[in-house]
BALOBA-1460 file (C-alpha; in Angstrom, 3 decimals):
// residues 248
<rec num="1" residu="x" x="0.000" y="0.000" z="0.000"/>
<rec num="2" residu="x" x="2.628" y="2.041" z="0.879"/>
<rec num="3" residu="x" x="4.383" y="1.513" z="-2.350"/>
<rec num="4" residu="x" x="1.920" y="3.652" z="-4.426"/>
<rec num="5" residu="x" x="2.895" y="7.343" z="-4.260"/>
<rec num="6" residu="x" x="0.099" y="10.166" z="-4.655"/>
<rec num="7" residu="x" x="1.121" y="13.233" z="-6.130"/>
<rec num="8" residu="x" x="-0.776" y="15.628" z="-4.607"/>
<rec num="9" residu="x" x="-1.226" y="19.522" z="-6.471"/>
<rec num="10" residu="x" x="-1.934" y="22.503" z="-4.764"/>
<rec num="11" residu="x" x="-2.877" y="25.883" z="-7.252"/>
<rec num="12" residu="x" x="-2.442" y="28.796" z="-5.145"/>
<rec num="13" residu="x" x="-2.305" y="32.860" z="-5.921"/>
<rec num="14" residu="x" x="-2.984" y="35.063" z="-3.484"/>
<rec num="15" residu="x" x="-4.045" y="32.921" z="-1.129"/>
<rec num="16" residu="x" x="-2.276" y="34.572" z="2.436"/>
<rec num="17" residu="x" x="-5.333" y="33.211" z="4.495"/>
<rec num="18" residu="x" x="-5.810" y="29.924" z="3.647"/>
<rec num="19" residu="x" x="-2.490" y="28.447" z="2.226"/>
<rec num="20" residu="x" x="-0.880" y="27.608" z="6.121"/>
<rec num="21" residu="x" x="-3.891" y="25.834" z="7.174"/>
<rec num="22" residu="x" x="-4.363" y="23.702" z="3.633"/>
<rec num="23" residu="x" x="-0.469" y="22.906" z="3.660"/>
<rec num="24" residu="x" x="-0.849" y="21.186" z="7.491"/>
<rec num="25" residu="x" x="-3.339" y="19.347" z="6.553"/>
<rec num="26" residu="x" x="-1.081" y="17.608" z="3.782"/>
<rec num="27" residu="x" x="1.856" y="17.252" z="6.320"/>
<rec num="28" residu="x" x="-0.570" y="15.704" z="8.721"/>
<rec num="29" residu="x" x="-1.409" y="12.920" z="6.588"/>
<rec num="30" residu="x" x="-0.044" y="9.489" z="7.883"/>
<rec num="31" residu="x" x="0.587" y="8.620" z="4.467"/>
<rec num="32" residu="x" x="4.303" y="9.241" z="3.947"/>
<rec num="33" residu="x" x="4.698" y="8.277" z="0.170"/>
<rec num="34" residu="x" x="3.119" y="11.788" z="-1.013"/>
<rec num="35" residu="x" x="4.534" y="13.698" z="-3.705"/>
<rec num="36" residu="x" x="3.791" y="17.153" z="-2.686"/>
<rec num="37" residu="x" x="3.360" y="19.724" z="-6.065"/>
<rec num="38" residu="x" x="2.370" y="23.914" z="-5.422"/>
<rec num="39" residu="x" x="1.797" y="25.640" z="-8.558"/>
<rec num="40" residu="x" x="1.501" y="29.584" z="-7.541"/>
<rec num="41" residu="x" x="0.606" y="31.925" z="-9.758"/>
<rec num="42" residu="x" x="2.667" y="34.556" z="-9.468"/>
<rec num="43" residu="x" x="1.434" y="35.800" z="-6.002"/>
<rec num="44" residu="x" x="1.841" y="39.388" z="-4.872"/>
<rec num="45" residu="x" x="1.110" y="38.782" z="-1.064"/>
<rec num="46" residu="x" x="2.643" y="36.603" z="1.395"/>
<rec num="47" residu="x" x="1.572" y="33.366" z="-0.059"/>
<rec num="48" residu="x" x="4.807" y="32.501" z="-1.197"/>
<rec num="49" residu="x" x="6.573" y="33.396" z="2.426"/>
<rec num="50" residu="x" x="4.374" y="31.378" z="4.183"/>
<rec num="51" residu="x" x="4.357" y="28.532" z="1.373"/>
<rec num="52" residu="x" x="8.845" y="28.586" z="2.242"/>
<rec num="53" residu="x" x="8.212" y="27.987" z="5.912"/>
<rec num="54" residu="x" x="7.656" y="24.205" z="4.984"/>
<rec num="55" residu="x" x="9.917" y="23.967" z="2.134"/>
<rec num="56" residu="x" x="10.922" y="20.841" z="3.390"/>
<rec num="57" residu="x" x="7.591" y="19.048" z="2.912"/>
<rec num="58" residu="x" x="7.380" y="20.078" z="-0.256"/>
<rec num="59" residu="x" x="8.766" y="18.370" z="-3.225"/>
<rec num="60" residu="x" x="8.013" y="20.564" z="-6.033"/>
<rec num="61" residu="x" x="7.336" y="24.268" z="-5.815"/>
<rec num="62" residu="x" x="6.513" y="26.557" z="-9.098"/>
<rec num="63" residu="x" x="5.654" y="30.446" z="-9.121"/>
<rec num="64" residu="x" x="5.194" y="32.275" z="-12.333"/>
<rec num="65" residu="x" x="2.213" y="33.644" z="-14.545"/>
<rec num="66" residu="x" x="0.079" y="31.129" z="-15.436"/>
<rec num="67" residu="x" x="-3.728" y="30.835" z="-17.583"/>
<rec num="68" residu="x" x="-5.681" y="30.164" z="-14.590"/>
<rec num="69" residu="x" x="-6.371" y="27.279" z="-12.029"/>
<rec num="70" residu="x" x="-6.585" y="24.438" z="-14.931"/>
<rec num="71" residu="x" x="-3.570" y="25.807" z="-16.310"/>
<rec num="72" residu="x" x="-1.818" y="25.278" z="-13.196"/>
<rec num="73" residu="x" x="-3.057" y="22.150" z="-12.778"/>
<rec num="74" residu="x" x="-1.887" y="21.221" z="-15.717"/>
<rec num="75" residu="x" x="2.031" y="22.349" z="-15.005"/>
<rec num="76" residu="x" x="1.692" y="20.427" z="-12.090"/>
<rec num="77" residu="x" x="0.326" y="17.132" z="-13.672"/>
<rec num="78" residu="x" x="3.256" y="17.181" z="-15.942"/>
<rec num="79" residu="x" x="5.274" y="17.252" z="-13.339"/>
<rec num="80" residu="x" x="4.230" y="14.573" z="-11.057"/>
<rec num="81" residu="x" x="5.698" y="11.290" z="-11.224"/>
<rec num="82" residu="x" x="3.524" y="9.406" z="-9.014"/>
<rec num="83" residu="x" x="1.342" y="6.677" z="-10.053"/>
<rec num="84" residu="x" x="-1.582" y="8.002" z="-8.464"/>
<rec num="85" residu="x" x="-2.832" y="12.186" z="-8.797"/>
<rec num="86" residu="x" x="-5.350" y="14.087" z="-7.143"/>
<rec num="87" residu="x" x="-5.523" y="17.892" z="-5.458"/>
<rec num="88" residu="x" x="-6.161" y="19.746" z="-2.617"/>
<rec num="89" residu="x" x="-6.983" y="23.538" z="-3.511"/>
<rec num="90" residu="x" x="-5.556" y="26.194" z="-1.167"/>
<rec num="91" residu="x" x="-8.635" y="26.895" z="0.177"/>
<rec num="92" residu="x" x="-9.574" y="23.757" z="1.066"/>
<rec num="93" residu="x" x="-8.209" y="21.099" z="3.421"/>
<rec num="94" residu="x" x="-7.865" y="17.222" z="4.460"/>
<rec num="95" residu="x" x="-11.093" y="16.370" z="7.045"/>
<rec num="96" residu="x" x="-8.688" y="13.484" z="8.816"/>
<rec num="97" residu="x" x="-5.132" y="12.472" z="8.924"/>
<rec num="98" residu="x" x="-5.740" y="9.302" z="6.925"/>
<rec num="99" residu="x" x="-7.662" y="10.074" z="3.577"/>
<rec num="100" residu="x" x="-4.393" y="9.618" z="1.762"/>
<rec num="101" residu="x" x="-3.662" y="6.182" z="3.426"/>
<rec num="102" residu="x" x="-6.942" y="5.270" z="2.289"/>
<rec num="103" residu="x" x="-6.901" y="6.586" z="-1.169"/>
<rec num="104" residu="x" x="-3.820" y="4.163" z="-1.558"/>
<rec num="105" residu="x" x="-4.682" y="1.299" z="0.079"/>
<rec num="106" residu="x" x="-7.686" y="1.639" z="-2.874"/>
<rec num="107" residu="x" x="-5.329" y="2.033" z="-5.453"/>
<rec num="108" residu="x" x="-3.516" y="-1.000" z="-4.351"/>
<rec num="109" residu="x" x="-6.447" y="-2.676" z="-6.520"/>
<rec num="110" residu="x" x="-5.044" y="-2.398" z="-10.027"/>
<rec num="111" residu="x" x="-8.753" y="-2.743" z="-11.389"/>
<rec num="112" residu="x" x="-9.324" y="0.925" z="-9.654"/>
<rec num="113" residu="x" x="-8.732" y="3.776" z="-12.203"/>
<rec num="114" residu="x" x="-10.578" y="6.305" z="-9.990"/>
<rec num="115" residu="x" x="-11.566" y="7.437" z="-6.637"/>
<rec num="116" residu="x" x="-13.847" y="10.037" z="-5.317"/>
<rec num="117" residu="x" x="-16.035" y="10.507" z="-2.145"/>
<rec num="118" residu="x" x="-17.626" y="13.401" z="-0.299"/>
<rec num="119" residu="x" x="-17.198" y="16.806" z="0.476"/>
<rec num="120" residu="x" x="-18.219" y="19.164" z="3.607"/>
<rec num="121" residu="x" x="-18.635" y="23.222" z="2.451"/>
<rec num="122" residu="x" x="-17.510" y="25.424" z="5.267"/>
<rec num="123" residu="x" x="-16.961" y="29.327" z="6.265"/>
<rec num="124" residu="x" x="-13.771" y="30.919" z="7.051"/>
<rec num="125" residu="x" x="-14.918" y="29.699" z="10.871"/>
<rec num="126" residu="x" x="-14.748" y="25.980" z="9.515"/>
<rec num="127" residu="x" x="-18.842" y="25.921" z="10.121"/>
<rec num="128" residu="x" x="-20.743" y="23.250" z="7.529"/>
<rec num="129" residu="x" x="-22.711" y="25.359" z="5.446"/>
<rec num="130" residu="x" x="-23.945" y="22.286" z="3.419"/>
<rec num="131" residu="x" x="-23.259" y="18.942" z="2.946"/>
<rec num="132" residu="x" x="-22.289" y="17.062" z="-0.594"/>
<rec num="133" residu="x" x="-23.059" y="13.621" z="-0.151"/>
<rec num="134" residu="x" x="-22.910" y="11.273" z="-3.774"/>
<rec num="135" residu="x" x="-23.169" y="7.384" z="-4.150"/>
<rec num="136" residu="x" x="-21.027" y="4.692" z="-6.037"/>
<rec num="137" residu="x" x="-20.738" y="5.702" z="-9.811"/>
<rec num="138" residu="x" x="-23.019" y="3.538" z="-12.244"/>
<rec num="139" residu="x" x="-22.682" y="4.448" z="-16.337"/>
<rec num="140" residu="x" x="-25.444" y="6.863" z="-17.522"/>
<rec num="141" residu="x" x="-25.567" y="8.618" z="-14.265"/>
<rec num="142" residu="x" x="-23.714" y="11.795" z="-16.093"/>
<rec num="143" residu="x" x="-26.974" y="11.878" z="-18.602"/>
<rec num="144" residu="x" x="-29.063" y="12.360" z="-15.172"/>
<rec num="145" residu="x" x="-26.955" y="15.812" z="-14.184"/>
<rec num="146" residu="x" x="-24.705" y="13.328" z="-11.721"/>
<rec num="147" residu="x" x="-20.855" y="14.081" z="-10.976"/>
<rec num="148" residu="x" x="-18.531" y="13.468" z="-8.153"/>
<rec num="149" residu="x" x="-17.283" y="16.312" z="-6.022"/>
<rec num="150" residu="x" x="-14.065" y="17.403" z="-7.921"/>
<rec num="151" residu="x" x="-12.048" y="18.172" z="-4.953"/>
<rec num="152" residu="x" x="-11.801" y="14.516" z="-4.052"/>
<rec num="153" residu="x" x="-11.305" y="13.360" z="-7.315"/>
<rec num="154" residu="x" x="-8.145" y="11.036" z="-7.876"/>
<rec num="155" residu="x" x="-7.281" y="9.001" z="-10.417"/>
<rec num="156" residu="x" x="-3.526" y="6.869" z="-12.737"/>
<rec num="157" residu="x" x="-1.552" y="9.486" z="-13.496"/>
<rec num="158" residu="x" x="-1.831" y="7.387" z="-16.879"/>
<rec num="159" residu="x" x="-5.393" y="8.555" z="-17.578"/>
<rec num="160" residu="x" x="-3.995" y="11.783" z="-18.655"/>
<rec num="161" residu="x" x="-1.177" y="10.795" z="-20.866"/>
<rec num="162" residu="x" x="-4.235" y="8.457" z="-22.767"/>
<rec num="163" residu="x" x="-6.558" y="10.910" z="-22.859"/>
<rec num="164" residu="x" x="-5.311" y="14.509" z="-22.276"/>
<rec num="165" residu="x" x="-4.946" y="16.821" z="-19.520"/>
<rec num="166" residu="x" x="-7.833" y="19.791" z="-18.318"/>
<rec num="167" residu="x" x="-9.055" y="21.767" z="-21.178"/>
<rec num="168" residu="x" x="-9.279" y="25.522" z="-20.517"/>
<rec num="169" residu="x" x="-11.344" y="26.257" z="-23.257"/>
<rec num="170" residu="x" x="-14.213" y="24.768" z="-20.939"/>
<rec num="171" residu="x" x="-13.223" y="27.529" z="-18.112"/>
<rec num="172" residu="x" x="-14.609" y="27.373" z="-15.093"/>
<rec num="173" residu="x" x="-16.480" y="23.878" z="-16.456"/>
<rec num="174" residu="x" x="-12.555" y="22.293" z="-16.993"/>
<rec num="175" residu="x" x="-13.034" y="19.936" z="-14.272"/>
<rec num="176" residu="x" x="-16.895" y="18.756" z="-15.088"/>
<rec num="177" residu="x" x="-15.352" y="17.995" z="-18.453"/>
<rec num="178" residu="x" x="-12.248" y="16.083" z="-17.835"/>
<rec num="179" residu="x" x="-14.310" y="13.930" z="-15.525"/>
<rec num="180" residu="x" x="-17.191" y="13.232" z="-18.449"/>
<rec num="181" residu="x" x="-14.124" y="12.918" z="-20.276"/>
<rec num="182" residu="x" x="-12.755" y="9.909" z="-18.135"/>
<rec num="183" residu="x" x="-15.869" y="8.543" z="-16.427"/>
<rec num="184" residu="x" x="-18.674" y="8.631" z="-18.973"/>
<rec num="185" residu="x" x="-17.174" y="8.012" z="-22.122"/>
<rec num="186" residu="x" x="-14.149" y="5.986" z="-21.329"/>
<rec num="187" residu="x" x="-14.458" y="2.537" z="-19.374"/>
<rec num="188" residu="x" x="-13.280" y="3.140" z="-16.054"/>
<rec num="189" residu="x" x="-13.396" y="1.258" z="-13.158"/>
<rec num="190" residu="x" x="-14.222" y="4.244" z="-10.347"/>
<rec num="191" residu="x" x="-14.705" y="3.669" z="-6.824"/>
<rec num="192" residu="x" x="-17.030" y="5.307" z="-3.964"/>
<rec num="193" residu="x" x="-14.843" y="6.132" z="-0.578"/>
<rec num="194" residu="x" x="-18.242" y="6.761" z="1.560"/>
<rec num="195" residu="x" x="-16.626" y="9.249" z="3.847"/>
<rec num="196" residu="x" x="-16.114" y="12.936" z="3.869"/>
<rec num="197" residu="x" x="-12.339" y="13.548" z="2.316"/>
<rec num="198" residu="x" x="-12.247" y="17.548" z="2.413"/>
<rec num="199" residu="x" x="-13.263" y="20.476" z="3.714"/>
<rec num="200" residu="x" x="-13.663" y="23.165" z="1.332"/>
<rec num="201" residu="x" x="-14.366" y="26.929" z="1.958"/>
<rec num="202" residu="x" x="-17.145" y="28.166" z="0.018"/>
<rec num="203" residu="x" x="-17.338" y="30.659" z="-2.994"/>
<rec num="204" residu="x" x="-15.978" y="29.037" z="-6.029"/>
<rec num="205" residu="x" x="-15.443" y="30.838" z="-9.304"/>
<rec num="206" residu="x" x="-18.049" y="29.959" z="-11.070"/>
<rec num="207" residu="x" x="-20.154" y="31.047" z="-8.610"/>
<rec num="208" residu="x" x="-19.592" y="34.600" z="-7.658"/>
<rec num="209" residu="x" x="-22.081" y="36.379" z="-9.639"/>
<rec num="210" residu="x" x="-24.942" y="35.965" z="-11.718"/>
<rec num="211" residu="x" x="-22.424" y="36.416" z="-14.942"/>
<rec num="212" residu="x" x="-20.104" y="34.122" z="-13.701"/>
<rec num="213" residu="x" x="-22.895" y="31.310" z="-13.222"/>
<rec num="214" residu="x" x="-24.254" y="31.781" z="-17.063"/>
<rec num="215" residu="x" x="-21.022" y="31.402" z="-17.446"/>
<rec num="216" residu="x" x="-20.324" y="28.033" z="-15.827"/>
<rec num="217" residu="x" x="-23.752" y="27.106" z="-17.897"/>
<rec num="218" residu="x" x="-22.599" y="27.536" z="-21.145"/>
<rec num="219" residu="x" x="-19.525" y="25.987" z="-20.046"/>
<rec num="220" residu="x" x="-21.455" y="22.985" z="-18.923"/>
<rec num="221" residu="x" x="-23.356" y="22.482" z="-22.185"/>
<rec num="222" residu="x" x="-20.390" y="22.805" z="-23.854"/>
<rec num="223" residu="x" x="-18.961" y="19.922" z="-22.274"/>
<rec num="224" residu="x" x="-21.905" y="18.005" z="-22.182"/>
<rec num="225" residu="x" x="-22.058" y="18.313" z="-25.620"/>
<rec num="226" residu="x" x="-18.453" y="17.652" z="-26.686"/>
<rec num="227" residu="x" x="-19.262" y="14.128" z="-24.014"/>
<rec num="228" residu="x" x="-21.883" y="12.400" z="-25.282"/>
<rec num="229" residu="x" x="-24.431" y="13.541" z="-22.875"/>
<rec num="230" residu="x" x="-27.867" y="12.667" z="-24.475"/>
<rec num="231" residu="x" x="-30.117" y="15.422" z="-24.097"/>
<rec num="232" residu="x" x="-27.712" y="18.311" z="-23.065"/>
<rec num="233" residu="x" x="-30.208" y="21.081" z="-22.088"/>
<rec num="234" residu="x" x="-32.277" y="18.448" z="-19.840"/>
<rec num="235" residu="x" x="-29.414" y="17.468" z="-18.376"/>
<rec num="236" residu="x" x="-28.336" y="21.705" z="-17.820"/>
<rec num="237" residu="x" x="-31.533" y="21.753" z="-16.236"/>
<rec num="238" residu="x" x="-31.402" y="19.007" z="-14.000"/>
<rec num="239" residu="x" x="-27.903" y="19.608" z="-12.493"/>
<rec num="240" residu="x" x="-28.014" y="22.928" z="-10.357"/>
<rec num="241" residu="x" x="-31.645" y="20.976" z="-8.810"/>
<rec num="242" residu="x" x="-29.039" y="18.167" z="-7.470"/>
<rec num="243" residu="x" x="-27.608" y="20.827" z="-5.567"/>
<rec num="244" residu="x" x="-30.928" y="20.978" z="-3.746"/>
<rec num="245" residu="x" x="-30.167" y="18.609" z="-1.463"/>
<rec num="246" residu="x" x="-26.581" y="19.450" z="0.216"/>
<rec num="247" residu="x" x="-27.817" y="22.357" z="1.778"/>
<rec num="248" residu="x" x="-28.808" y="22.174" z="5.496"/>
């Protein structure tokens, strides 16, 4: 179990308030095998000093200019040499000291391509503000306006090199697409860890304003459409209404 390494990616810019917490949480794993990536953008506050502070911990550090979070992503994916990838965003952070033990121990099944699980949405005060709970992944369920909670998304590192990496012409919709991408129209074996994985602090991008959600809708159909999705504006429909039930 021990023998896989996880090559973990953290995108960061400006992100002062969050990054210390976020960058415990990895060094607090149990997990020792980790391949620890950050990918900063260029930051112009003290993300970076705090980020040196555990230069020791980490095994890969980038900052310069980048295209956005996917772009970053993407540096960092070329870069990792583990067999196993997934992220933590700076604003987010591990909900126990053993989700990367456990994502390897299920990647010591061969027949696993991905994992993903669930996800608590919190305030600045770490308070739940709702509650995204999914179920074990069954083909078609993409169709119905399904998808796993990106932030505990892992999968080979091997996946990408077959079929590509995060594509930023989908924007703020990058990771909805690479995971139609791998999950709905390739056959992958993908596996339900029924616990929550991460915490993550609410106000996404696509999110911030009414703009930015038509946005993240045209994005959607987009990728829906590029997918295979069967009946894309349904589906548009029926996706934001699965949202329904996380909040508390």
């Amino acid at each position: 179990m021990q023998d896989i390494r996880v090559s973990l990616i953290t995108v960061t810019y400006n992100a002062q308030s969050s990054i210390e917490r976020c960058i415990q949480s990895v060094i607090a794993q149990n997990c020792k095998n980790i391949e620890y990536i950050i990918i900063d953008g260029a930051s112009t506050d003290d993300t970076l000093k705090i980020i040196n502070k555990y230069q020791s911990h980490i095994n890969i550090l980038i900052s310069e200019p980048d295209k956005g979070m996917y772009d970053a992503l993407n540096k960092g994916i070329s870069l990792a040499t583990g067999e196993i990838v997934g992220i933590l965003n700076a604003d987010d952070y591990f909900s126990t000291n053993e989700i990367l033990t456990e994502v390897a121990s299920v990647f010591s099944n061969p027949l696993i391509d991905i994992l993903y699980g669930n996800l608590d949405f919190v305030d600045p005060n770490a308070t739940i503000i709702r509650r995204w709970r999914t179920k074990a992944y069954k083909g078609g369920m993409f169709d119905r306006g399904w998808m796993p909670a990106h932030p505990t998304f892992y999968c080979r590192r091997l996946l990408f090199n077959r079929w590509g990496f995060y594509s930023l012409e989908h924007g703020t919709a990058a990771d909805y697409e690479l995971m139609l991408r791998f999950m709905h129209n390739k056959n992958v074996t993908a596996y339900f860890l029924n616990k929550v994985m991460v915490k993550m602090q609410v106000g996404g991008m696509s999110n911030k304003n009414p703009l930015n959600r038509l946005k993240a809708w045209k994005n959607d159909l987009k990728a829906m459409r590029k997918n295979g999705i069967r009946f894309p504006l349904l589906t548009l429909v029926i996706k934001p209404l699965r949202k329904l039930g996380q909040y508390l």
